[in-house]
C-alpha positions in Angstrom: -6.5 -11.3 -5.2 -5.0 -9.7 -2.1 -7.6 -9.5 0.5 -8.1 -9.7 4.7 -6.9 -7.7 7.3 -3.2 -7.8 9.4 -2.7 -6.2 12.7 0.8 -6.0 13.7 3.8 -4.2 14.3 7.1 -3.0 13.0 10.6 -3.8 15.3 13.1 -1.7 16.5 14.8 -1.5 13.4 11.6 -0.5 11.3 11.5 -4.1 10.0 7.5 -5.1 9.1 6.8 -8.5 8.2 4.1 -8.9 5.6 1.7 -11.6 6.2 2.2 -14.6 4.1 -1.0 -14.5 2.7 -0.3 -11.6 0.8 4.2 -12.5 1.0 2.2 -15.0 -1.3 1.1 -13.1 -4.1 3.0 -10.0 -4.0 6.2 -12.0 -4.8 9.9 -11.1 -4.5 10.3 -7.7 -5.5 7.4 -5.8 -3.9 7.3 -1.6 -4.8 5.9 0.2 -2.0 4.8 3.7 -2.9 3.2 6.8 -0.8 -0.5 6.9 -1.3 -2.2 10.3 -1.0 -4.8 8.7 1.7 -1.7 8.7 4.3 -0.9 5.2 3.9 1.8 3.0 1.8 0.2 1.1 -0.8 2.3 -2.3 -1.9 2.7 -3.7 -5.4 3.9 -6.5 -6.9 6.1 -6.6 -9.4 3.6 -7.4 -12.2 0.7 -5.2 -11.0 3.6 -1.9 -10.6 4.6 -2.4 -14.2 0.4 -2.1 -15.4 0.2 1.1 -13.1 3.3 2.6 -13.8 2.0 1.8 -17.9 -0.6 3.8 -18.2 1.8 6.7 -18.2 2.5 5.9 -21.6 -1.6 7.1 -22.3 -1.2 10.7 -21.3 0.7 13.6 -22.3 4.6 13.5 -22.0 4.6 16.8 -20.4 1.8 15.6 -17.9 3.7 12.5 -17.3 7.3 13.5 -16.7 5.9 15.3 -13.7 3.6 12.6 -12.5 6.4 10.1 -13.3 8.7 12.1 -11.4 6.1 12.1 -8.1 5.9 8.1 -8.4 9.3 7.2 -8.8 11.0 9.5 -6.4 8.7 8.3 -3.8 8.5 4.6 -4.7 11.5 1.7 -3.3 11.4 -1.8 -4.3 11.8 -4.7 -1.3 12.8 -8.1 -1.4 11.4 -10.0 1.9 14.3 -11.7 3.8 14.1 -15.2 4.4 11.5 -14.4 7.7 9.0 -12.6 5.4 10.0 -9.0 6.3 10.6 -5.7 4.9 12.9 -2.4 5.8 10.2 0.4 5.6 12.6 3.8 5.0 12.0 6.6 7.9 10.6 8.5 5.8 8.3 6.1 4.7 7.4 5.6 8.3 7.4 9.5 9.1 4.4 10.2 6.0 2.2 7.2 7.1 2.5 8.2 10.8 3.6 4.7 11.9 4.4 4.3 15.3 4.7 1.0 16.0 1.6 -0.5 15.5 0.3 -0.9 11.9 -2.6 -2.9 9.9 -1.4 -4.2 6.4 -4.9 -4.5 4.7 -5.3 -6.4 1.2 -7.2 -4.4 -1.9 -7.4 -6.6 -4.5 -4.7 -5.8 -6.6 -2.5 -3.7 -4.5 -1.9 -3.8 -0.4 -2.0 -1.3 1.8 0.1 0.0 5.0 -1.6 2.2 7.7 -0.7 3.4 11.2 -3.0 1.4 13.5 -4.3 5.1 14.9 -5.0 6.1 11.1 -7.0 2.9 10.4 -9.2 3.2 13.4 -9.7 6.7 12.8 -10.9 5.6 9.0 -12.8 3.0 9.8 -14.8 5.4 12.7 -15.7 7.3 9.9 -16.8 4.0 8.2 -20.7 3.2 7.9 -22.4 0.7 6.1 -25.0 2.7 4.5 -22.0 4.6 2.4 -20.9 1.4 1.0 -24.6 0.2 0.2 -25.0 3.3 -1.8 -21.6 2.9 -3.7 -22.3 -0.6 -4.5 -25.6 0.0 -5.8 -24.1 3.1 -8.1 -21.9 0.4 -9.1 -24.6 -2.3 -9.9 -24.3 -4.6 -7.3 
């Protein structure tokens, strides 16, 4: 389960190393999409093929344009040998990335957010909301 949360940076050449906790589990080929909260969201290779498989479960006509969104906006990495990762400008330009970032684990997926963008989220953040989601939940 990917979990915790990284604060760091990406170089001059756009280069982010993932933390080896989560290098770890998300394996050698890692798919990094857009997500539509302003982040990147990370996959590994096993958990991208059960998202990208529930495609098969709605319409084809509904799917070839949803399938066009993901794919068209979705790269695959392989970490070099120092655990990091070439994040594509444009990448970088939709999650607002300046240079610092926080790579936060969630459960089966990882995400990538600007440092601003996290801090603004987590402002926003308060313990009471998640009390009242868990208990709609059960827990």
């Amino acid at each position: 389960m990917l979990m915790g949360t990284y604060p760091h940076s990406i170089d001059s050449k756009n280069r982010l190393i993932i933390p080896s906790k989560l290098k770890e589990q998300l394996g050698e080929t890692i798919t990094i999409i857009k997500d539509s909260g302003g982040c990147l969201c990370m996959y590994s290779q096993e958990e991208w093929g059960r998202y990208v498989s529930k495609l098969n479960d709605i319409p084809k006509s509904e799917a070839r344009t949803l399938s066009r969104f993901l794919y068209a906006n979705a790269i695959e990495v392989q970490p070099d040998s120092q655990g990091r990762i070439l994040l594509p400008v444009k990448m970088i330009e939709y999650a607002d990335i300046k240079k610092n970032v926080v790579t936060v684990g969630c459960g089966k997926y990882a995400e990538i957010w600007s440092e601003d963008r996290w801090n603004e989220l987590n402002a926003e953040a308060e313990p009471e909301n998640y009390e009242e989601m868990l208990k709609m939940l059960g827990m």
